[in-house]
C-alpha positions in Angstrom: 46.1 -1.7 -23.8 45.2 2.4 -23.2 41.2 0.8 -24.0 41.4 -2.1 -22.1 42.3 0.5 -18.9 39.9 3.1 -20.1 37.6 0.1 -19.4 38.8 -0.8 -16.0 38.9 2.6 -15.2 35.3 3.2 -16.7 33.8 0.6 -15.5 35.9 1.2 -11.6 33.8 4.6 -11.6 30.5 3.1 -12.1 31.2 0.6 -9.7 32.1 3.8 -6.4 29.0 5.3 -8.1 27.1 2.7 -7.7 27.9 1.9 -3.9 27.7 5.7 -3.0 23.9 5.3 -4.8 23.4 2.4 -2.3 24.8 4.4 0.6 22.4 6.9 0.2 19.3 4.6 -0.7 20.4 2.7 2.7 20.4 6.1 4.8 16.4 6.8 3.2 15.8 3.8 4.1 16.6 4.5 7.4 14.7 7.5 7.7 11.9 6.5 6.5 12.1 3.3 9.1 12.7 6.0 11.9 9.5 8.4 11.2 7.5 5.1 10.4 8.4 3.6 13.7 7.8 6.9 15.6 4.2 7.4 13.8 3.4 4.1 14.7 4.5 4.1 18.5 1.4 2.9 20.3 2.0 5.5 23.0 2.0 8.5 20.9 -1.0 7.4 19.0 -2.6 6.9 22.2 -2.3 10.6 23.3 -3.5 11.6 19.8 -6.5 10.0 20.3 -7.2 11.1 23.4 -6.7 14.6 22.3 -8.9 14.3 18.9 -11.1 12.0 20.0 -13.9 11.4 22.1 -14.3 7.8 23.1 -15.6 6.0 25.6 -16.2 2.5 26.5 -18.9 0.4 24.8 -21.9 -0.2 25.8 -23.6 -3.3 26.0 -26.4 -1.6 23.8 -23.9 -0.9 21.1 -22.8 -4.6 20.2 -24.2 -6.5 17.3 -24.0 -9.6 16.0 -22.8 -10.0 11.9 -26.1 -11.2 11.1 -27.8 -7.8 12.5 -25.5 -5.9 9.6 -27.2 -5.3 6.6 -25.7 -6.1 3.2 -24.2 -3.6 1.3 -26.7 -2.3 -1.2 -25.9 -3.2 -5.4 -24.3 -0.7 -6.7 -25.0 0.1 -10.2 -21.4 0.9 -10.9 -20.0 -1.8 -9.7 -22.7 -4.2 -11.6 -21.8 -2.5 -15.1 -17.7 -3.0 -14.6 -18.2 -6.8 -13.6 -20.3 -7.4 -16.9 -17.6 -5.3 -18.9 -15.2 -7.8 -17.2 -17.1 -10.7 -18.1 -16.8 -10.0 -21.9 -16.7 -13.0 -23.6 -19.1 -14.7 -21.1 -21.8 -12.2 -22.1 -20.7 -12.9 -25.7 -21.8 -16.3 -25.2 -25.3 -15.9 -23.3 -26.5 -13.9 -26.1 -25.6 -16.1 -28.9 -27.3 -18.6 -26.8 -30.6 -16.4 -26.7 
């Protein structure tokens, strides 16, 4: 009997630790959901950029279609990681050769 209520009482514990954990993870949460919603208020992100920025309306000179764009040169980098990533297709072009 005196283990079976150590366990209850144990295991009671864990359980009002456990909901006072979620308490405070639910009032973060919170937070966090207030400071996101007041950094992202279109008004007050407005008047920043009015204040750190100097923008103006476009000009007609300043449009462009997607074709006018140019491509994004190679990047050597970038060339090297996709053949490490193609591994055993590599493997195979040079056993062909």
């Amino acid at each position: 009997m005196y283990v079976l209520k150590y366990d209850t009482t144990n295991t009671a514990n864990q359980i009002t630790e456990l909901k006072n954990k979620i308490i405070d993870e639910k009032k973060i949460i919170n937070v966090l959901n207030a400071d996101f919603y007041k950094l992202t208020d279109p008004e007050r992100i407005q008047k920043l950029t009015q204040l750190h920025l100097t923008l103006g309306p476009i000009n007609i000179s300043q449009q462009k279609e997607l074709k006018d764009i140019p491509m994004k040169p190679a990047n050597d980098i970038m060339d090297d990681l996709i053949k490490r990533s193609l591994v055993g297709l590599t493997e195979i072009e040079t056993r062909r050769e």
